[in-house]
PLY file of the C-alpha trace (Angstrom):
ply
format ascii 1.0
element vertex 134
property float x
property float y
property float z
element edge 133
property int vertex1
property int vertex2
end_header
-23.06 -0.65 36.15
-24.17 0.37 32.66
-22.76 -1.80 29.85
-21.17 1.65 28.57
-18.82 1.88 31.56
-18.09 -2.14 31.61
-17.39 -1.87 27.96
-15.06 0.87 29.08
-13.17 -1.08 31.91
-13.08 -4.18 29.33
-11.15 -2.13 27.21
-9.05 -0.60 29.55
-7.73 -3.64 30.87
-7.46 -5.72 27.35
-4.80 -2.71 26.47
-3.06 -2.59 29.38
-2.22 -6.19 28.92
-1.75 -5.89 25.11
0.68 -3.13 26.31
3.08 -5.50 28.87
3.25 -8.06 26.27
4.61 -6.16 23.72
6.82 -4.58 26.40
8.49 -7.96 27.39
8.81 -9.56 24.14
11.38 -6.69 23.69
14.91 -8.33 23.96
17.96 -5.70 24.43
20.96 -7.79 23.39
23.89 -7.00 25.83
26.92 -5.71 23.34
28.97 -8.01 25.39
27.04 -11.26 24.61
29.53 -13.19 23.38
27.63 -16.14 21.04
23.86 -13.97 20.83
23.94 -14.82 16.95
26.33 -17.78 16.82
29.32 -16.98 13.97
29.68 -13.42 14.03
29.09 -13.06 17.40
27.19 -9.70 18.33
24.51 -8.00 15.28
25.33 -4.84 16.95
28.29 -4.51 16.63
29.19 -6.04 13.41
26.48 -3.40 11.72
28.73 -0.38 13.00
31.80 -2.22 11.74
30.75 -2.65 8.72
28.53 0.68 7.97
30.81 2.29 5.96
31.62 -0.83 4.27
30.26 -1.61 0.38
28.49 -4.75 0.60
28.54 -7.02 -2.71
28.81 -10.53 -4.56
31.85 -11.00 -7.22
31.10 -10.86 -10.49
34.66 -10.17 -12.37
38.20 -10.35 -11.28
40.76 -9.01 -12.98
44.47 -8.18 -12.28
43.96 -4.30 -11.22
39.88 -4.39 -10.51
37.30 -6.51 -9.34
33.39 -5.95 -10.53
30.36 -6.00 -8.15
27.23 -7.00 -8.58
24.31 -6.35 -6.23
25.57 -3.12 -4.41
23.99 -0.16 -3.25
25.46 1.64 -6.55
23.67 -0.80 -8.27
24.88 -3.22 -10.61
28.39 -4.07 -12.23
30.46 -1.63 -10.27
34.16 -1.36 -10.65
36.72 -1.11 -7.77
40.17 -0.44 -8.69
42.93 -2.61 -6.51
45.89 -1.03 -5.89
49.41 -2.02 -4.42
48.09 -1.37 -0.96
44.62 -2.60 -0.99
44.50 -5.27 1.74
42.41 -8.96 1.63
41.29 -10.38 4.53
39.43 -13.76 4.44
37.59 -15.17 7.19
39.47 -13.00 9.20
43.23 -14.16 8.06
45.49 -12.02 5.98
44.39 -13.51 2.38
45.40 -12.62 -1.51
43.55 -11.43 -4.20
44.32 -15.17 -6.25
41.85 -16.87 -3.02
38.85 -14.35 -4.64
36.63 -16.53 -6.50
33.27 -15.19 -8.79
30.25 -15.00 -6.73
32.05 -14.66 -3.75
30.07 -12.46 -1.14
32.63 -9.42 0.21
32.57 -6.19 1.89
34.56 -3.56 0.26
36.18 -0.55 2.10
36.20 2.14 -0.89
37.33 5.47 -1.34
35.59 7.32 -4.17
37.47 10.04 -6.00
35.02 13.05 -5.85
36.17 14.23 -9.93
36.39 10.71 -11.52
33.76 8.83 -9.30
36.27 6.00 -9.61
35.87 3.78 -6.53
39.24 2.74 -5.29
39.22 -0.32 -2.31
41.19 0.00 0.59
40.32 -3.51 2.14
38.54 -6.55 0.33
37.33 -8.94 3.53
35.29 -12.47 2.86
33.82 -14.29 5.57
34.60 -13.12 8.23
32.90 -12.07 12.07
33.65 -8.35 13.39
36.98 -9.69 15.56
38.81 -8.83 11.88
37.41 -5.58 10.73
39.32 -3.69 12.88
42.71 -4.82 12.21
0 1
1 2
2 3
3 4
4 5
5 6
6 7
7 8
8 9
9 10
10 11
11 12
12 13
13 14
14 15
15 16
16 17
17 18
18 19
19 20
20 21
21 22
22 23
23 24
24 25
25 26
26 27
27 28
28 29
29 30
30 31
31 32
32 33
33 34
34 35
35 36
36 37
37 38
38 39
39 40
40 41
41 42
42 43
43 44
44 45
45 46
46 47
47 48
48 49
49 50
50 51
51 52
52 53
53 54
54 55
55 56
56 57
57 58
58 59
59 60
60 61
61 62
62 63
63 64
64 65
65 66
66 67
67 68
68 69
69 70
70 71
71 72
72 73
73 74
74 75
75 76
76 77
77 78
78 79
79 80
80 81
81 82
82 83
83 84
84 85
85 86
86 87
87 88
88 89
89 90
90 91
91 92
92 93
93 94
94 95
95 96
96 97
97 98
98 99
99 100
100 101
101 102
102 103
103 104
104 105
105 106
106 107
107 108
108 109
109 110
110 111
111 112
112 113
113 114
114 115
115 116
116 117
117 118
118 119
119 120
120 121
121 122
122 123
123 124
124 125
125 126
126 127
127 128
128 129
129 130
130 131
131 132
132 133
């Protein structure tokens, strides 16, 4: 055999292996896995819980707003509170008074298309993706 051809088969071979490896160190978490990431349960399904959620960290609370900071708007963004606008902390009913600055939340806005004043729906803190749905 020429040293073209073994060169050839080397190479051959060395991907083919390279190929399975990568192949099994692919893990497909089962959506039904009940502790796959300990706390909050299942990655895959708290991400589609909270997609349309606004992620952020307290900066400001006041009696009819709280301010973000570190949002995808950017910084120091205002969300109005209204009469209906629920808290839920670590996945219990919870009030606006248990908020505390620097707190990490997940907001569930509604943006007024003419104003561009974010309004929240739902303030949640700590919690897994058992409470998002309520």
């Amino acid at each position: 055999m020429s040293t073209r051809v073994i060169r050839l088969f080397v190479s051959t071979a060395m991907g083919c292996i390279l190929a399975a490896a990568i192949a099994s160190a692919q893990v497909i978490q089962s959506p039904e896995a009940p502790d796959a990431t300990g706390r909050l349960e299942n990655a895959i399904s708290t991400a589609g819980k909270y997609q349309n959620y606004i992620y952020g960290v307290v900066k400001e609370i006041g009696k009819d707003q709280i301010v973000l900071d570190k949002t995808r708007f950017g910084n120091d963004q205002v969300f109005k509170l209204e009469r209906k606008t629920k808290f839920v902390d670590n996945g219990k009913p919870g009030k606006l008074a248990e908020l505390k600055v620097g707190d990490m939340v997940w907001i569930d806005a509604k943006i007024k298309n003419k104003t561009d004043e974010k309004i929240a729906r739902k303030v949640i803190k700590g919690v897994g993706p058992k409470s998002i749905s309520e």
